[in-house]
PDB file as gemmi writes it, atoms N, CA and C in Angstrom:
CRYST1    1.000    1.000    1.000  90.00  90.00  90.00 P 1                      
ATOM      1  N   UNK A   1       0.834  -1.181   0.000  1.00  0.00           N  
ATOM      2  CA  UNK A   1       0.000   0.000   0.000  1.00  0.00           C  
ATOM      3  C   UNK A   1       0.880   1.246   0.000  1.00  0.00           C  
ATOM      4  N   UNK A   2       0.669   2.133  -0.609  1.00  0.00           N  
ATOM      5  CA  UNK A   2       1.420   3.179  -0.878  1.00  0.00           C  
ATOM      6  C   UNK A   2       0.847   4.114   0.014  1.00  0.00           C  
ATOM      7  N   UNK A   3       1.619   5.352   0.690  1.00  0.00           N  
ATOM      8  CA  UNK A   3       1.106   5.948   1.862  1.00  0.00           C  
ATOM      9  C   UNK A   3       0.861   7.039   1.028  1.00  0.00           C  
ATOM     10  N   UNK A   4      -0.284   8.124   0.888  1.00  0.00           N  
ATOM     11  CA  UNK A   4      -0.333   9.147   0.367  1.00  0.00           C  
ATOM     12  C   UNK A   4      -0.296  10.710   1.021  1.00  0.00           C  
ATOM     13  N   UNK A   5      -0.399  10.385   2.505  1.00  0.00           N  
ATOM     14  CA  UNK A   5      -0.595  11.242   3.370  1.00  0.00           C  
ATOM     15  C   UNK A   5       0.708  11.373   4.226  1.00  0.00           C  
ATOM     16  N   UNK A   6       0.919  12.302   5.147  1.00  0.00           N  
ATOM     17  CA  UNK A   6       2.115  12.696   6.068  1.00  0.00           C  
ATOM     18  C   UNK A   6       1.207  12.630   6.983  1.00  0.00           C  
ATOM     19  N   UNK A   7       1.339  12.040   8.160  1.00  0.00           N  
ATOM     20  CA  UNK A   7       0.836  12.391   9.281  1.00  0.00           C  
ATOM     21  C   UNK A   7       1.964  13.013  11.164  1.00  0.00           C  
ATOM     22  N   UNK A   8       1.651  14.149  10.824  1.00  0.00           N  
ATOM     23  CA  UNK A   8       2.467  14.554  12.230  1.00  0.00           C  
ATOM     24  C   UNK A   8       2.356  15.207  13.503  1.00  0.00           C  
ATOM     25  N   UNK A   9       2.763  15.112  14.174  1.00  0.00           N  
ATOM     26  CA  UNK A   9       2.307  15.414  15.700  1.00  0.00           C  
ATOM     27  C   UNK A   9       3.001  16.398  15.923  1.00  0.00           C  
ATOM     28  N   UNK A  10       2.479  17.607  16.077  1.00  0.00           N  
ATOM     29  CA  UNK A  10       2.725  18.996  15.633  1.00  0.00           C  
ATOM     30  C   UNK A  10       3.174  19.023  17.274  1.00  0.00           C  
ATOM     31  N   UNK A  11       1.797  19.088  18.013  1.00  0.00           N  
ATOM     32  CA  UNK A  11       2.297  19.294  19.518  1.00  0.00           C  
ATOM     33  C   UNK A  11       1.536  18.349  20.082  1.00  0.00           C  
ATOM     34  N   UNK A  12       1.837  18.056  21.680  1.00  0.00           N  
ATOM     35  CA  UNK A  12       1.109  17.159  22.047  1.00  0.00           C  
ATOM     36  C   UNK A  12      -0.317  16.725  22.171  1.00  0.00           C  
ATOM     37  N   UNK A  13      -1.285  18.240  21.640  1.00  0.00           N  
ATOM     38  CA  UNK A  13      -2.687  18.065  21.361  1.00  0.00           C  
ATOM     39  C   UNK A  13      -2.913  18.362  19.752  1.00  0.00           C  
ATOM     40  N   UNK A  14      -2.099  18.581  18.347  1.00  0.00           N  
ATOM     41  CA  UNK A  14      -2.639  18.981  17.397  1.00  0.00           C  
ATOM     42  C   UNK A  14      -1.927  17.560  16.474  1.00  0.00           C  
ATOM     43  N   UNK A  15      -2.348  17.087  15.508  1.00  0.00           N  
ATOM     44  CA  UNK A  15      -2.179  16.182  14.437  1.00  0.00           C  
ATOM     45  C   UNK A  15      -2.270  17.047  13.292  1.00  0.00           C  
ATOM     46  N   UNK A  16      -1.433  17.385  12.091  1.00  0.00           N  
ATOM     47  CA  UNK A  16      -1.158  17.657  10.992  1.00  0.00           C  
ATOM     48  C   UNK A  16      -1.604  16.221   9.947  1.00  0.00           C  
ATOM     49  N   UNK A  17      -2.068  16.610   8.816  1.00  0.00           N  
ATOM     50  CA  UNK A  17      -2.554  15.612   7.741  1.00  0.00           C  
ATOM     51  C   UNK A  17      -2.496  16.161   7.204  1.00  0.00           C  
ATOM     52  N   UNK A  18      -1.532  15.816   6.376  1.00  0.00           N  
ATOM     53  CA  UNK A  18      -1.337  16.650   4.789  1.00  0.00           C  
ATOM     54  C   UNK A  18      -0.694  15.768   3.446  1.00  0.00           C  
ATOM     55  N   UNK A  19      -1.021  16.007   2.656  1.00  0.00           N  
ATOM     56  CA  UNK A  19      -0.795  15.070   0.930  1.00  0.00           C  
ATOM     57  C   UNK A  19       0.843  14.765   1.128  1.00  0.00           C  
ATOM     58  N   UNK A  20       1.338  14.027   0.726  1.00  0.00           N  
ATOM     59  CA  UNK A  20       2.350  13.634   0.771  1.00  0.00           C  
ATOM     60  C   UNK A  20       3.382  14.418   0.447  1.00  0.00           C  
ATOM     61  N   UNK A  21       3.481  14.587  -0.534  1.00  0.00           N  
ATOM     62  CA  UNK A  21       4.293  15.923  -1.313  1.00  0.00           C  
ATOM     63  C   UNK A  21       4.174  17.113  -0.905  1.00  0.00           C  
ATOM     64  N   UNK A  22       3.204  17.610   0.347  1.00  0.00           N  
ATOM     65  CA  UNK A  22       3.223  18.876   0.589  1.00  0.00           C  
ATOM     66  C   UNK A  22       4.141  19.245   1.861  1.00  0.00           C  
ATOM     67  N   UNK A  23       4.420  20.045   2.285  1.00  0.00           N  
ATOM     68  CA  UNK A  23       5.336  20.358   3.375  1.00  0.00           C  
ATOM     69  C   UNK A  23       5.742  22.068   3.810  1.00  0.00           C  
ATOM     70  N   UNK A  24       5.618  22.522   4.724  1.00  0.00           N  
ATOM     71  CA  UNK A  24       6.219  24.293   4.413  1.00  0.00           C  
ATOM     72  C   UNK A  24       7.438  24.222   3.481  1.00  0.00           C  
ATOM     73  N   UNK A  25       8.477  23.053   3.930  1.00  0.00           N  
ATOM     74  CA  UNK A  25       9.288  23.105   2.794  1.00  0.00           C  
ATOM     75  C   UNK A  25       8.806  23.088   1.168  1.00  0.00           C  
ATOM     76  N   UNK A  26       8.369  22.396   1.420  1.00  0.00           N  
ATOM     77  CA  UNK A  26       8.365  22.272  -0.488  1.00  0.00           C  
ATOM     78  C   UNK A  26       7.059  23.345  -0.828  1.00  0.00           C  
ATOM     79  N   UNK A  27       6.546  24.156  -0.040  1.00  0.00           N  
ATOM     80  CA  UNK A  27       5.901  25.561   0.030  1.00  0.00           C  
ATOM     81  C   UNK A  27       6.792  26.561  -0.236  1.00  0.00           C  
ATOM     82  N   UNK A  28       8.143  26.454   0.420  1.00  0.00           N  
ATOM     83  CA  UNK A  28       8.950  27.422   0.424  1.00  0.00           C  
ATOM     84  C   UNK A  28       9.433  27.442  -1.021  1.00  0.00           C  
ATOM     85  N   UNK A  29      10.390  25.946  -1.429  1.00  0.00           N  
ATOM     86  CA  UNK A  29      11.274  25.741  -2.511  1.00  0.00           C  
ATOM     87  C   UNK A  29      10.336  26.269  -3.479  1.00  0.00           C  
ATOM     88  N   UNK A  30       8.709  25.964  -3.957  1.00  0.00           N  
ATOM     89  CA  UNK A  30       8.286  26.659  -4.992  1.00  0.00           C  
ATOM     90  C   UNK A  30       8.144  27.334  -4.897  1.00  0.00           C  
ATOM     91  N   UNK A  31       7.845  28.955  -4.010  1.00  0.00           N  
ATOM     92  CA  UNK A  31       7.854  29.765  -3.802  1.00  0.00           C  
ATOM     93  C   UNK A  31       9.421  30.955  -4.432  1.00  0.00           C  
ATOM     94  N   UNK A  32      10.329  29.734  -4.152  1.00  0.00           N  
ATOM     95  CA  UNK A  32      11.508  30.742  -3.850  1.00  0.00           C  
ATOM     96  C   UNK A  32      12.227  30.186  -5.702  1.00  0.00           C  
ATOM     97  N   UNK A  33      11.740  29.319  -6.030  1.00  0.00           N  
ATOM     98  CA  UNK A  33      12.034  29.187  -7.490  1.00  0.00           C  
ATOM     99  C   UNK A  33      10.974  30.035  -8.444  1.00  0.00           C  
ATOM    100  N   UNK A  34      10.022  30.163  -8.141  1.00  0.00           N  
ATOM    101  CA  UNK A  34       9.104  31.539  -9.011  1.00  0.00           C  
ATOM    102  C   UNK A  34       9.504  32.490  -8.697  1.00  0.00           C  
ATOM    103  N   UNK A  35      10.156  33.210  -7.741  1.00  0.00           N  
ATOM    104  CA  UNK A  35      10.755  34.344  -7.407  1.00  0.00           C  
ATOM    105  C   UNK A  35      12.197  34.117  -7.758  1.00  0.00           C  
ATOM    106  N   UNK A  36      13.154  33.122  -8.394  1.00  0.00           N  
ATOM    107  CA  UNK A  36      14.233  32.927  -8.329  1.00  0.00           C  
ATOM    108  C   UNK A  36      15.150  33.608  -7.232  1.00  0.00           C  
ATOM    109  N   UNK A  37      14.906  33.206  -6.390  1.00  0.00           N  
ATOM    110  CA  UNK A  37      15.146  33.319  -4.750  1.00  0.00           C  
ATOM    111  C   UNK A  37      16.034  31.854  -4.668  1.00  0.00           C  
ATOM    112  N   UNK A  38      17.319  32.068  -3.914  1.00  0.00           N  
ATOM    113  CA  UNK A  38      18.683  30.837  -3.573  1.00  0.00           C  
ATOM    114  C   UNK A  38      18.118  30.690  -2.062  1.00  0.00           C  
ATOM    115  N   UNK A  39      18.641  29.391  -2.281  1.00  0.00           N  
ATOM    116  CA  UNK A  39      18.323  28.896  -0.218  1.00  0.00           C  
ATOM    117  C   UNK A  39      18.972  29.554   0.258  1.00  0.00           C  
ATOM    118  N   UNK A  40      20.373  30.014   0.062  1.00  0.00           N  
ATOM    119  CA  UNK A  40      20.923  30.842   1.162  1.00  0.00           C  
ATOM    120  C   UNK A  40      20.614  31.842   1.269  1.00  0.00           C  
ATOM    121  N   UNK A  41      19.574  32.432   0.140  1.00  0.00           N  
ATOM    122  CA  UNK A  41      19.123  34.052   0.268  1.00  0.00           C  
ATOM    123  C   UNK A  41      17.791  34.135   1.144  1.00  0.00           C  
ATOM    124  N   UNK A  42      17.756  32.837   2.013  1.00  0.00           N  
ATOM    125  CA  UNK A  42      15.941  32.534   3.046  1.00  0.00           C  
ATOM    126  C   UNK A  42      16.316  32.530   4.069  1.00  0.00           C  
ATOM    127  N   UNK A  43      15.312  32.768   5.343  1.00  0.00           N  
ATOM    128  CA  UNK A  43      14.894  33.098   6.323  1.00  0.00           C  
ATOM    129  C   UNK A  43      14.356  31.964   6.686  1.00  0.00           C  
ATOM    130  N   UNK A  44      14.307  31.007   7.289  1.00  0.00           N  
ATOM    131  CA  UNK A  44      13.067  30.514   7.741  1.00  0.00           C  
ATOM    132  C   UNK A  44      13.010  30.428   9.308  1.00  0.00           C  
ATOM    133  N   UNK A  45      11.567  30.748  10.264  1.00  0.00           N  
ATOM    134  CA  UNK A  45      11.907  30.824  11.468  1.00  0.00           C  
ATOM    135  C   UNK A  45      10.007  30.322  12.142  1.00  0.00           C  
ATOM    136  N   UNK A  46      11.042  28.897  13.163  1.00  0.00           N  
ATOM    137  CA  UNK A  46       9.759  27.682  13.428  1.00  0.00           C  
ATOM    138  C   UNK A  46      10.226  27.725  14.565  1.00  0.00           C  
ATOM    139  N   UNK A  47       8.617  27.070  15.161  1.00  0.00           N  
ATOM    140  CA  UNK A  47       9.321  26.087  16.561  1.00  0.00           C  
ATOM    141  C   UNK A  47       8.750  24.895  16.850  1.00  0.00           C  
ATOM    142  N   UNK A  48       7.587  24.401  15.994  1.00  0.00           N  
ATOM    143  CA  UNK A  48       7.525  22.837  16.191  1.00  0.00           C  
ATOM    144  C   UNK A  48       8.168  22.400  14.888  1.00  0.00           C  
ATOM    145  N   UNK A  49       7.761  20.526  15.406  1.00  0.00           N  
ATOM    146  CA  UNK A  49       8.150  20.013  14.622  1.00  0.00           C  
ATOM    147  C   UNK A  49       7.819  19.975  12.888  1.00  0.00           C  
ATOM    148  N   UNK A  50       6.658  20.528  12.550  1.00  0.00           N  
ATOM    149  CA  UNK A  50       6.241  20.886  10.564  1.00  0.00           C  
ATOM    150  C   UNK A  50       7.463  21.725  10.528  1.00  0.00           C  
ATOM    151  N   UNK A  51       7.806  22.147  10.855  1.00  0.00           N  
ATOM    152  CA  UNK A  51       9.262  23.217  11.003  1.00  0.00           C  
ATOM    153  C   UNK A  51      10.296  22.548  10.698  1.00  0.00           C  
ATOM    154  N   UNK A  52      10.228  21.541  10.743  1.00  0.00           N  
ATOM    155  CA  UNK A  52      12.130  21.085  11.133  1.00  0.00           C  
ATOM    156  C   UNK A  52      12.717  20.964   9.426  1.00  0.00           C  
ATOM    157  N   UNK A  53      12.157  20.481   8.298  1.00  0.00           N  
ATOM    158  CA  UNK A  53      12.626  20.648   7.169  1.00  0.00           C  
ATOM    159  C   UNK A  53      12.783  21.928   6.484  1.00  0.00           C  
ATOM    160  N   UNK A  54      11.638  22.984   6.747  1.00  0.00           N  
ATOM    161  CA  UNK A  54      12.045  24.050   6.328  1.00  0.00           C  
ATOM    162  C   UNK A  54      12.924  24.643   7.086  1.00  0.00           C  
ATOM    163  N   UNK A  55      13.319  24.698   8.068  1.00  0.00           N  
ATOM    164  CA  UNK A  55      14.482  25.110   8.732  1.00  0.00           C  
ATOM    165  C   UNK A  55      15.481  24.883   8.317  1.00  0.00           C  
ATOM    166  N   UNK A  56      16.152  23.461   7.601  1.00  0.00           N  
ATOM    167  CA  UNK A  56      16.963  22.794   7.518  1.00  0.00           C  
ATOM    168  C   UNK A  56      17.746  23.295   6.323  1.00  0.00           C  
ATOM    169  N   UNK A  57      16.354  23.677   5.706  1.00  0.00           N  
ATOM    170  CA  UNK A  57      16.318  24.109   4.057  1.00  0.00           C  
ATOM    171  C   UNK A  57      16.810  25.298   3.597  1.00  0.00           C  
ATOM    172  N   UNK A  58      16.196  25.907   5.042  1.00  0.00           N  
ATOM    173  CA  UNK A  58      17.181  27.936   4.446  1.00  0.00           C  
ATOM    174  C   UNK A  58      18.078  27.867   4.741  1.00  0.00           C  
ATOM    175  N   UNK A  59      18.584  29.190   4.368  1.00  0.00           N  
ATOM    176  CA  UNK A  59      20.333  29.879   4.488  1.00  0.00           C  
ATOM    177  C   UNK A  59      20.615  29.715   5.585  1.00  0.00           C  
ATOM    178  N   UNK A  60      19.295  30.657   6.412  1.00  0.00           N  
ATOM    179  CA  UNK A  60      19.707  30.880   7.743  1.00  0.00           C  
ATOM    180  C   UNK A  60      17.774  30.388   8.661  1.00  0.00           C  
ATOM    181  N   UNK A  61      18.218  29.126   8.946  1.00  0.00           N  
ATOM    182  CA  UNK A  61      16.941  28.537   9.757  1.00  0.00           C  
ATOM    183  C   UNK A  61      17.126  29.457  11.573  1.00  0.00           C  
ATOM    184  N   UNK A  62      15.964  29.668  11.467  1.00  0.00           N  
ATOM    185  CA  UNK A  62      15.960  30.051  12.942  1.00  0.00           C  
ATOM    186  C   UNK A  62      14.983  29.331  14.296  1.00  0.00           C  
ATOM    187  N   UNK A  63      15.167  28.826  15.046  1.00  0.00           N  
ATOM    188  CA  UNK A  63      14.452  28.561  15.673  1.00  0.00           C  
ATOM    189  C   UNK A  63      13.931  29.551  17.177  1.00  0.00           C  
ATOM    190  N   UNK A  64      12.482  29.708  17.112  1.00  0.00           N  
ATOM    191  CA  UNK A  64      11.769  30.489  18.297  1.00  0.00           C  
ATOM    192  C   UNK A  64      12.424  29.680  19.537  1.00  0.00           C  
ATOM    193  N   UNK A  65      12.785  31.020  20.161  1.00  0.00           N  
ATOM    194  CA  UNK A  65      13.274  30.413  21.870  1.00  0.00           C  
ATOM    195  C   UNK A  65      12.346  29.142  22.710  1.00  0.00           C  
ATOM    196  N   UNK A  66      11.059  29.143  22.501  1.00  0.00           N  
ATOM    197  CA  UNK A  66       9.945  28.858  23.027  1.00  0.00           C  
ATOM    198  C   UNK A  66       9.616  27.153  22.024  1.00  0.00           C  
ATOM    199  N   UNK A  67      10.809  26.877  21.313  1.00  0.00           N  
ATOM    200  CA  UNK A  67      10.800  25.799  20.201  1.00  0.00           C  
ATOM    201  C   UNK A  67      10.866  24.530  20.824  1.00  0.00           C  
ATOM    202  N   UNK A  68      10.476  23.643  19.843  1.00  0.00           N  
ATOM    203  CA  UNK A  68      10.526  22.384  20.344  1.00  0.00           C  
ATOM    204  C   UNK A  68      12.524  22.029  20.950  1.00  0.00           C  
ATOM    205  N   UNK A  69      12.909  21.251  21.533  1.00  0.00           N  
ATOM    206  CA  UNK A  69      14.372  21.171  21.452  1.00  0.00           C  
ATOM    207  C   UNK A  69      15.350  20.229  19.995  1.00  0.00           C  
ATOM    208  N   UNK A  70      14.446  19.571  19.724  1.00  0.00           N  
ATOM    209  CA  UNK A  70      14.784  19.197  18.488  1.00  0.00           C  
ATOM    210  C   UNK A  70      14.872  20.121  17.303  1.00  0.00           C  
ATOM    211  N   UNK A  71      14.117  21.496  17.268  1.00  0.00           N  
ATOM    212  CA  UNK A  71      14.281  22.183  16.265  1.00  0.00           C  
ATOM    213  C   UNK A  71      15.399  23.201  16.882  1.00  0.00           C  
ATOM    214  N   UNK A  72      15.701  23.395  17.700  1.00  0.00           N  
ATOM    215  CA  UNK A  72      16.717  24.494  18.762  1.00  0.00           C  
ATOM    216  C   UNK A  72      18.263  23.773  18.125  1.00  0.00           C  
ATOM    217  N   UNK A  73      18.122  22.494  17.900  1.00  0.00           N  
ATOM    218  CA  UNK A  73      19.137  21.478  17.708  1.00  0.00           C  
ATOM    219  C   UNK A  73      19.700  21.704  16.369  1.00  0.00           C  
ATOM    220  N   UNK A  74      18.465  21.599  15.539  1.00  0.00           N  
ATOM    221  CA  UNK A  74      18.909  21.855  14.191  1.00  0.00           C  
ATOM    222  C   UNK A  74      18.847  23.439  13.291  1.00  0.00           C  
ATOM    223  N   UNK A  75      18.936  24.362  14.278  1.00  0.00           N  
ATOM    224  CA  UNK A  75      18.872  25.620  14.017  1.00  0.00           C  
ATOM    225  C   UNK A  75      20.136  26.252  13.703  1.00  0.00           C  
ATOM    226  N   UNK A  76      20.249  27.142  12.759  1.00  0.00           N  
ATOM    227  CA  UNK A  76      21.481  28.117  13.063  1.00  0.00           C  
ATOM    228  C   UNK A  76      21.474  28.676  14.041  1.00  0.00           C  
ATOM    229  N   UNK A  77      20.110  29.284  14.631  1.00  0.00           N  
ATOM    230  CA  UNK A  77      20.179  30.555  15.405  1.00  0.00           C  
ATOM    231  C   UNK A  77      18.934  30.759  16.212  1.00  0.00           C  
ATOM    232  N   UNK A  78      19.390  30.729  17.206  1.00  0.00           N  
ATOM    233  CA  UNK A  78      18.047  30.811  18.419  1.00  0.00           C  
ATOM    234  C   UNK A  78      17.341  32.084  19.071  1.00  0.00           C  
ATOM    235  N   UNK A  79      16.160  32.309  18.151  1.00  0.00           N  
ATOM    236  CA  UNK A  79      16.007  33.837  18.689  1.00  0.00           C  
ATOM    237  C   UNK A  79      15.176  33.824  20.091  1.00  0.00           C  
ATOM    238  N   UNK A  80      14.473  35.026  20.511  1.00  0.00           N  
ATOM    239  CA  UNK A  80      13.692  34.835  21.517  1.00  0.00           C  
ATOM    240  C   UNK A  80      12.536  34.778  21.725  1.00  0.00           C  
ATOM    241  N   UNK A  81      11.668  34.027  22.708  1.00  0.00           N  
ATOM    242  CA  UNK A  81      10.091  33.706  22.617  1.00  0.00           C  
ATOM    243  C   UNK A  81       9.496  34.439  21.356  1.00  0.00           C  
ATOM    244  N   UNK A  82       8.280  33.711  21.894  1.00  0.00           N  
ATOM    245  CA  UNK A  82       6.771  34.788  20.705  1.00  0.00           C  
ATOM    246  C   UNK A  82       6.793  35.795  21.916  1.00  0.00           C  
ATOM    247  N   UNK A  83       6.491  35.661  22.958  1.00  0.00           N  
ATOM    248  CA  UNK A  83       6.295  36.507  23.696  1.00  0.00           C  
ATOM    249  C   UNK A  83       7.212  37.665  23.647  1.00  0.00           C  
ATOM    250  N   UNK A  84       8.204  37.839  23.824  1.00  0.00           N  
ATOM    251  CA  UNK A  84       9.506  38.591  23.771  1.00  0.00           C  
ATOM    252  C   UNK A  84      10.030  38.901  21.863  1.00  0.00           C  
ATOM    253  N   UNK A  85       8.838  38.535  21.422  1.00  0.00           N  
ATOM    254  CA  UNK A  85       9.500  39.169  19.881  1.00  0.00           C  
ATOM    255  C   UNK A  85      10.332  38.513  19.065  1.00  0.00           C  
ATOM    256  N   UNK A  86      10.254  37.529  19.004  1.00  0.00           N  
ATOM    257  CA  UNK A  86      11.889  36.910  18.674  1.00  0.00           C  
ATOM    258  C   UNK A  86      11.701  36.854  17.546  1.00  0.00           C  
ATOM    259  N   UNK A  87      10.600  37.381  16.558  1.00  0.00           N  
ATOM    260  CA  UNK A  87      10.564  37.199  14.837  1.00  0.00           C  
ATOM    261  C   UNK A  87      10.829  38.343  15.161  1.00  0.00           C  
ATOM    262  N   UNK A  88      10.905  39.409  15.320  1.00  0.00           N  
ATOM    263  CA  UNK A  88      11.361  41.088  15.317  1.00  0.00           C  
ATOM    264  C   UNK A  88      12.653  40.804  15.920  1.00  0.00           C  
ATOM    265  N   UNK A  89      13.039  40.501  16.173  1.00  0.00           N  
ATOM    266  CA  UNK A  89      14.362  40.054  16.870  1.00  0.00           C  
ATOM    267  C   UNK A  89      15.512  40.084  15.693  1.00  0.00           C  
ATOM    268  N   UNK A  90      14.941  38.604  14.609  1.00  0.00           N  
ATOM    269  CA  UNK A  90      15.574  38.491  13.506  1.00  0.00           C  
ATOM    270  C   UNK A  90      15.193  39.289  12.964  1.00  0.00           C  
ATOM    271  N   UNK A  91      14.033  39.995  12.051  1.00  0.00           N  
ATOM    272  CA  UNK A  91      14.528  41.060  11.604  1.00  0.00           C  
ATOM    273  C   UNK A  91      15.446  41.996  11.539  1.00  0.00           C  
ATOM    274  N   UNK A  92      15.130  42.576  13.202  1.00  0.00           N  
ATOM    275  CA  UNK A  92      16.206  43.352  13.223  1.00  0.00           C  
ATOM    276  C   UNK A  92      17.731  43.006  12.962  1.00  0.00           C  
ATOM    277  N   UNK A  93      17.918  42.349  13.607  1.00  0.00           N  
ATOM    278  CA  UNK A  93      19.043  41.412  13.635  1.00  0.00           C  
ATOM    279  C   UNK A  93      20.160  41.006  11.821  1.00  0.00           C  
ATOM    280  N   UNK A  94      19.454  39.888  11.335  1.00  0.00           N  
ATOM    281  CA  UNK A  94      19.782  39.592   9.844  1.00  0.00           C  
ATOM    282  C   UNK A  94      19.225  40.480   8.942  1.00  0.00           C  
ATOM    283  N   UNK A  95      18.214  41.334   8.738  1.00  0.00           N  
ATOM    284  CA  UNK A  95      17.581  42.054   7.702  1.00  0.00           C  
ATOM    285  C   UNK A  95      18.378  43.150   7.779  1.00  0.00           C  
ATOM    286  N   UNK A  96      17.800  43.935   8.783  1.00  0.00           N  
ATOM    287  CA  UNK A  96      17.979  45.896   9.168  1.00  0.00           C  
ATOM    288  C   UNK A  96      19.477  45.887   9.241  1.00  0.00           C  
ATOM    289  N   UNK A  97      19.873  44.877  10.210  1.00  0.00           N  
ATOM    290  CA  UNK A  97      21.004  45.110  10.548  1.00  0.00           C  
ATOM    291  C   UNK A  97      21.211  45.871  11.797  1.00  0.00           C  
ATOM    292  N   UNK A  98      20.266  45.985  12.643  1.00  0.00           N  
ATOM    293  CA  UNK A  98      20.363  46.674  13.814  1.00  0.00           C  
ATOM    294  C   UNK A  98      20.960  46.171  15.110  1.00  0.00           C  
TER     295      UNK A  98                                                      
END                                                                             
């Protein structure tokens, strides 16, 4: 039997079901090939586990302070909580340059 679905355990109360072939990653990669956009020229910034391939995938993966530890693991760069901003964080940070 051929599996057609992904099934993943996002957090300990949510289940993800999604087509096989779909993924934020492979959301991103077509995204960033119609824009002819390079992996190292991406951002990507998660903290569960649907996260962990697109993370893997950008230039510069970031993982939220508040992240699973498996994605903290495979991160370049650990910003800080949702609470505390930590996507404004990187902005400032890799974008602005501040």
């Amino acid at each position: 039997m051929i599996t057609k679905f992904t099934v993943l355990k996002v957090t300990p109360f949510i289940v993800e079901v999604m087509k096989k072939s779909s993924s934020k990653r492979s959301g991103i990669e077509k995204l960033a090939e119609k824009l002819e956009i390079k992996p190292h020229e991406i951002i990507c910034i998660g903290a569960l586990g649907n996260d962990k391939q697109m993370i893997e995938y950008a230039g510069l993966g970031v993982a939220m302070g508040n992240a699973f530890a498996e994605i903290k693991e495979i991160a370049d760069y650990v910003t800080l909580t949702n609470e505390e901003n930590g996507v404004a964080h990187v902005i400032n940070k890799f974008i602005l340059n501040n």
